[in-house]
Every structure is written in structure tokens, then in C-alpha cells.
N, C-alpha and C positions, 0 to 999 in steps of 0.2 A: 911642422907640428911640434908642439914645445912637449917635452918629456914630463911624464905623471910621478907624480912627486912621492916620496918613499924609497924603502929599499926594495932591488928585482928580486920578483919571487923564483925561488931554490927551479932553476931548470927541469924538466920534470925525468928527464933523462938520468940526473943524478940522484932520482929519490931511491932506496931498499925495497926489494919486493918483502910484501909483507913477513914471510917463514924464514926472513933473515935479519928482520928488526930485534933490539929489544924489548923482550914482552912487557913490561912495564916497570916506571919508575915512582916511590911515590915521595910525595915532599912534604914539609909542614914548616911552618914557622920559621918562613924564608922570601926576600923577595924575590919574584922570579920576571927576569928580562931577556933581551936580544942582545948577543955581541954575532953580526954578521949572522953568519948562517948556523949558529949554534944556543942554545937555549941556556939561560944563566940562573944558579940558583945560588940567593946569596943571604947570610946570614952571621953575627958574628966570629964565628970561626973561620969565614971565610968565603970564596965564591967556585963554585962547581960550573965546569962544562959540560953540555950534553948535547953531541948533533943531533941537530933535528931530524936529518933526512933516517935515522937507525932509529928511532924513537916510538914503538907499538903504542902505546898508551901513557900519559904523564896522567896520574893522581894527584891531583892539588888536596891539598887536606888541612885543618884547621890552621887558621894563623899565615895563611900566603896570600900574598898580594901580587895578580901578576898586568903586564903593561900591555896595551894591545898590541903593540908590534910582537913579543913574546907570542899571541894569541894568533897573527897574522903569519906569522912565522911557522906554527902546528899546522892550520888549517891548509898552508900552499904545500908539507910535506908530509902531508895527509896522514899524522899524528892524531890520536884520538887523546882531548882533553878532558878528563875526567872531575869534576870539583866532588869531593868525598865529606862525609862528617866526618867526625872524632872516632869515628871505629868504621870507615869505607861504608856509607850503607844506602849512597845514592847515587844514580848518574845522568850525568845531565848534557854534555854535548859531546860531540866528534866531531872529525877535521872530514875533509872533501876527500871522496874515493882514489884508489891507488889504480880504479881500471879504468881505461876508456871505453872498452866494449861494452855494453849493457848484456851481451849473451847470456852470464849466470845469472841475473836479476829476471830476465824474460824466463828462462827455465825454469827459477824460483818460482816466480808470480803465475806459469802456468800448471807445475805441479800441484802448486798448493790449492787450484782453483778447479782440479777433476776429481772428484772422492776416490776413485780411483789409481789412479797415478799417487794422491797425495799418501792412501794408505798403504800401497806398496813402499813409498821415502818412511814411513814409518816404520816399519817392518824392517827396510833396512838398518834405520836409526839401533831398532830394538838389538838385530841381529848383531850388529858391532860390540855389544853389551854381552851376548850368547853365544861366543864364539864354541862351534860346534853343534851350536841345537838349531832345527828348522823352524824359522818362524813363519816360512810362506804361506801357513795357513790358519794363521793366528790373527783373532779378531781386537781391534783396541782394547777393548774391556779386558779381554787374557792377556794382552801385553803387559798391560798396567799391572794386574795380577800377578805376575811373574815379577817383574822390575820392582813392585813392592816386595815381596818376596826377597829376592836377592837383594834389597837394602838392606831389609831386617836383617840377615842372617851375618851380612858387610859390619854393621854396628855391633851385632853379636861378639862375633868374630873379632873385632881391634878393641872393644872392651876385655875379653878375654886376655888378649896379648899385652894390651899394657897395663893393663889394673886400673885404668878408668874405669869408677861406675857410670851405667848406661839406662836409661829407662825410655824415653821416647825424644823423639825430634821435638823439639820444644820450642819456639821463639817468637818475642813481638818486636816485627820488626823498629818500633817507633821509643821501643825502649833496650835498649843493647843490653844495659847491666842487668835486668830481671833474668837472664836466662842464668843457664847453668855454666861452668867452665869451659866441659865439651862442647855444649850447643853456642855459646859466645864464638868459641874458635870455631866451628863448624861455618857460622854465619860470617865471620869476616874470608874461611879461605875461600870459599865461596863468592863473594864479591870480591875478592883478587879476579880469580878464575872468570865472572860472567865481565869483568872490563876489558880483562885482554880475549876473552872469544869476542867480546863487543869491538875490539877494534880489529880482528881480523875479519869478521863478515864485512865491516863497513870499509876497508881496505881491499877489499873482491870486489867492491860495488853492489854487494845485497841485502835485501832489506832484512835491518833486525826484527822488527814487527813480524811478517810471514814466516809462521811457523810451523807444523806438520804436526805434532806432536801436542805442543799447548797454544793455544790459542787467545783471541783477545786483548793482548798486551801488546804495548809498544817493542818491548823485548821477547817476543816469545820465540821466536828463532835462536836467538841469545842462550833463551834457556833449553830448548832441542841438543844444540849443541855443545854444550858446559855438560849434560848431565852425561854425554859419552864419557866422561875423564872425573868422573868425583871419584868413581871406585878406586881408582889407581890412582888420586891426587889430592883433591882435600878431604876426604874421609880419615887415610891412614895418615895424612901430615895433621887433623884437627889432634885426634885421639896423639899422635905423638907429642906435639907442644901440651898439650892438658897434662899430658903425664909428666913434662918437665917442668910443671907447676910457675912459671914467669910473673914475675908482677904486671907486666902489662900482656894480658893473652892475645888480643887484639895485633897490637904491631908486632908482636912475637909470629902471631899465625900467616902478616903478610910477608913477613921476611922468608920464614920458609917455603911458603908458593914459590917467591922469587927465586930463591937459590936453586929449587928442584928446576924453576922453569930456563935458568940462567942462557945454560949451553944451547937454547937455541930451536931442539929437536920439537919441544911440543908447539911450537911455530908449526912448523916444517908438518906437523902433524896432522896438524887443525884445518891447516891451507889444502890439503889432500883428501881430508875426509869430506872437507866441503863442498871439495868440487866432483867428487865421486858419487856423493848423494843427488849431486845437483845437474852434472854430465858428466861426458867421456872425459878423462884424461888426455891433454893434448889442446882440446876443442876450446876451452876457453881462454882469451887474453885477458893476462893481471900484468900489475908489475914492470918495471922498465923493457923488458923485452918486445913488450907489445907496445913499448912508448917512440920504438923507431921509425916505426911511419906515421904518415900526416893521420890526422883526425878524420874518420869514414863518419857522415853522418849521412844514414839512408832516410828515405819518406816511404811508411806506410802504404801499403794499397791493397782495397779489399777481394782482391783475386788472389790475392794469396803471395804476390812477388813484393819484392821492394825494389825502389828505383832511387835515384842516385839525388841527395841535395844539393844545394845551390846552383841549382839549373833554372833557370824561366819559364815554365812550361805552360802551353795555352798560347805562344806568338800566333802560331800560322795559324790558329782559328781569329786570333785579334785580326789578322790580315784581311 
């Protein structure tokens, strides 16, 4: 059988589970290629390597050109490729899941699908948010209530301390520059933050669409869990960069996400509250750990068991 042509894709054994990747990188006005198993960004000054297998999310952003083998090389070590505008404010694809289990996506897809079960995952969402207040018997409407509440008082609050002024969350998304300082930077740490939660749901193998919380959208999972970490993340880095007044607020505000998100831990984070909302700790396979054994793929069956694929089944009635 003659060999398929191209370079082997990254073994899956040697790919980083997702909470030990880097959260993302973002690029501009560079072209971006394959050397081997590492991703090239080149430009004037020079050319940068970056392995693919550590790679959470690459931002392409104005002015990059990249090759498909580049693109073939994200998708086999399930890098999530993000193409961004001139201030990050779109996304548009991901690379192939980091699990082979489908376990968390089947939890996903049945939580979200009992009113029940789904508003209890919400309740917990909210509780992560209250640590210390009982939300077990808080109805959507009061959640929201409440989390509005504690935003306003969030913005209140980081106006006060750094001498931005503050009047309301303001923004269209389709024009960056009409908003205000704060709200410009608000909107880009914010789309840092929903690409790299976008590439760790889809590095678990869950879907970012099913969401518990907002509904509708391709992303609404995406946004469920992003809005756990504004308070502690792009809220107090938006109001800080505003107050260091930058000429560019924009790449100013992504830089900072990056460096707060650098060392690793809000990976390590994200990957645990996911799967805590989603099941027990322990119970679900992600990540090379679970890449040591062969591929289980069961069949369905409507009594409730599952029975083992690539069997033949129906001989002895063929007989």
C-alpha cells in the first residue's frame, strides 16, 4: 500500500492536555508556516517558533498569511485557530478535540436538555460567582438579578480605585472605536478570555454552543463559562490598562490577559470547573492520559446498555 503523502500527524500520545497548554498566542503581520512539528511566525525581524502540541489557541490577526500545512499541523494537535480583526472581535474556527471519550459532551448534552438538572448547573455556575451565599433556591430571574447587581457594584468599585470614569457598559460590537477607553478595553480582554475558554471546552470535547446559562448562540457555553472569571480577570486588567492610558488600548489589553494568564494556573482552572459542573472528578477522559489505550467505540442500544463496535452482529439469524 503506497504511503499518503504529506507530513505524519503529531502522535496523539505526544499532544499537552489542555490546563498545561499555552493559553494563547496572538500574531499580526507575519507569515505563518510549518517547520516539522512546530508552527512558524515570520516576518521582517525575523522568524519565531512555537510547538504546536503546547499551543491553546493561536490568534491570527490583521495582515497574516498562513499555509495549510501550518493549519493541518493546529487541527492534528488540537490547537484552536482563531482569525481575529484589528481589535480580536471574531471567531471563526478550532482544531479537532483533545478527548477521545465523548463522556463530558454526553453529560453536557443531557444536563442542558432537563430543566431541571440544567438549572441546578446554573445555580452552580452562579454559586462559584457567591462564594458563601446559598443559591439552591434561587430562581433564574434572581440569579441574574443578583450577578447584575454584583457587576454594577464590580465597575463601581475599579472606577473608584483607579480614577477611570465609569457610566455604563457600552459597546457596538461592529464598530470598536465608537466606544469609550474602558469599554474598548473591556471588549478586547474579553475576547482574549472567550478564545482561550473557546479552546479549552473544545479541547475536553464539549460543545461550545450548549449552554445553561445563555442560550441560542453558537458560543453560549463559551460565554457560561468566561463570565466565571471577568470579576477577577478582565474587569480589573480592562480599568487598569484605561488607567495607564496606551496608545493602542486594544493590544495593550491583550497583552495583559496574557501575562496574568502566562503561568498556566487559569488553564489548570478552567479545565476543573468544567468538569465539575459537568461530572465527578476523576470520571471523565481528556488529554494524553486517556490516549494510552486503543479507541472504545460502543453502539447504542435502546434498553439502556451499550454493546461493543466493530462486531458483526445478526450472523446466526443470517444462518
Amino acid at each position: 500500500m503506497p504511503e499518503i503523502p504529506g507530513a505524519r500527524p503529531v502522535p496523539i500520545s505526544h499532544l499537552t492536555r489542555a490546563q498545561d497548554r499555552l493559553s494563547f498566542v496572538y500574531l499580526e503581520h507575519c507569515v505563518i508556516h510549518r517547520d516539522a512539528n512546530a508552527i512558524t511566525a515570520q516576518d521582517r525581524r525575523g522568524t519565531v517558533h512555537l510547538p504546536a502540541a503546547t499551543l491553546g489557541a493561536l490568534l491570527l490577526g490583521p495582515g497574516t498569511t498562513v499555509s495549510q500545512q501550518a493549519m493541518v499541523l493546529l487541527a492534528e494537535s488540537g490547537s484552536t485557530a482563531v482569525w481575529v480583526g484589528e481589535h480580536g472581535v471574531r471567531y471563526y474556527a478550532h482544531g479537532r478535540t483533545l478527548a477521545r471519550s465523548s463522556r463530558l459532551l454526553e453529560a453536557q448534552a443531557a444536563l442542558v436538555s432537563n430543566q431541571t438538572a440544567r438549572l441546578r448547573v446554573a445555580r452552580q455556575m452562579y454559586a462559584m460567582r457567591f462564594p458563601g451565599e446559598d443559591t439552591s433556591g434561587l430562581t433564574m430571574q434572581q440569579l441574574r438579578g443578583r450577578e447584575g447587581a454584583r457587576v454594577r457594584r464590580l465597575y463601581r468599585a475599579h472606577s473608584q480605585r483607579t480614577g477611570v470614569a465609569w457610566e455604563r457598559r457600552d459597546y457596538d460590537p461592529g464598530d470598536f472605536d465608537s466606544g469609550t477607553p474602558v469599554n474598548k478595553a473591556l471588549s478586547a480582554a474579553n475576547t482574549s478570555l472567550y478564545g482561550v475558554v473557546h479552546a479549552v471546552i473544545v479541547a475536553l470535547g464539549c460543545s461550545p454552543g450548549l449552554g445553561f446559562a445563555h442560550t441560542g448562540h453558537t458560543k453560549s457555553f463559551v460565554y457560561d463559562v468566561a463570565d466565571l472569571y471577568k470579576a477577577d480577570i478582565t474587569i480589573p486588567i480592562a480599568f487598569d490598562v484605561t488607567a495607564a492610558e496606551p496608545a493602542d488600548i486594544g493590544s495593550a489589553t491583550r497583552r495583559a490577559v496574557r501575562d496574568h494568564m502566562k503561568d498556566g494556573k487559569f488553564l489548570e482552572t478552567c479545565v476543573a470547573d468544567i468538569k465539575s459542573l459537568l461530572a465527578d472528578e476523576g470520571v471523565i477522559e481528556y488529554g494524553p492520559e486517556a490516549f494510552e489505550d486503543a479507541d472504545v467505540v460502543m453502539l447504542w442500544d435502546d434498553n439502556g446498555r451499550k454493546v461493543a463496535g466493530g462486531t458483526a452482529y445478526g450472523e446466526a439469524d443470517d444462518e
